[in-house]
C-alpha positions as CSV (number, residue, x, y, z in Angstrom):
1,X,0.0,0.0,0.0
2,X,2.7,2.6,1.2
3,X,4.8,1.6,-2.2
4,X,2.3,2.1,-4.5
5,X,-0.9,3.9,-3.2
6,X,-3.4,5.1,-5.3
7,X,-2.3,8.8,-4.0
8,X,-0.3,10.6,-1.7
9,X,-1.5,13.5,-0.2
10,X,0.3,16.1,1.8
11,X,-0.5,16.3,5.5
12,X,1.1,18.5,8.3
13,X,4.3,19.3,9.7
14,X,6.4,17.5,6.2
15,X,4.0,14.3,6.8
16,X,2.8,13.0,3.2
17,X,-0.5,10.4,3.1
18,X,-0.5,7.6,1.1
19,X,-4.2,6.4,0.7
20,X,-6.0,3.7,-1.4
21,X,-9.9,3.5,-1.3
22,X,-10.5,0.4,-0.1
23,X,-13.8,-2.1,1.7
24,X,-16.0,1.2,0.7
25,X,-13.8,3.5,2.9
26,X,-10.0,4.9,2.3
27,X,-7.2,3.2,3.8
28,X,-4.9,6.0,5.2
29,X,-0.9,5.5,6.3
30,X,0.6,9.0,7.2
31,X,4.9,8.3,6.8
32,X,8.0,10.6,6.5
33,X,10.3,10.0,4.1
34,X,13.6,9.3,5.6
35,X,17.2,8.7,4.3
36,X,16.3,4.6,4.6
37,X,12.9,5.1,3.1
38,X,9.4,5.3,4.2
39,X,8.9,5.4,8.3
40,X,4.8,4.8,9.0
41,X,3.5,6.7,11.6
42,X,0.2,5.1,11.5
43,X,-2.5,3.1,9.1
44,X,-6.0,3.7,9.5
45,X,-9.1,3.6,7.7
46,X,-12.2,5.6,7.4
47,X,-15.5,6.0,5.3
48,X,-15.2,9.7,4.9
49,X,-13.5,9.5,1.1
50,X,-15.0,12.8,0.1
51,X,-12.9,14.6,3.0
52,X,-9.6,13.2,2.1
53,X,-9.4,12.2,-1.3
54,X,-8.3,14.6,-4.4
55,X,-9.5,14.4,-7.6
56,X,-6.7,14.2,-10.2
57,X,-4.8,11.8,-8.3
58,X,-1.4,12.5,-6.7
């Protein structure tokens, strides 16, 4: 999911969002890019896709 999301978003404070819509709902995994890659902060998902997703795509 976090290597190839259907997006990634920005979020706050240099976090980016990778997020796939997924089971209805849109699987969310806020990360920071760091010198060794990807570190995840967290993975959730919820069923409000309208609020977080962006047309056009990344």
């Amino acid at each position: 999911m976090v290597s190839q999301p259907e997006q990634i978003v920005p979020g706050e404070h240099g976090v980016q969002v990778a997020q796939s819509r997924a089971h209805g709902g849109l699987l969310r995994v806020p990360f920071l890019e760091i010198p060794e890659g990807r570190k995840i902060l967290t993975v959730y998902w919820t069923s409000k896709v309208d609020k977080y997703w962006r047309q056009g795509g990344e």
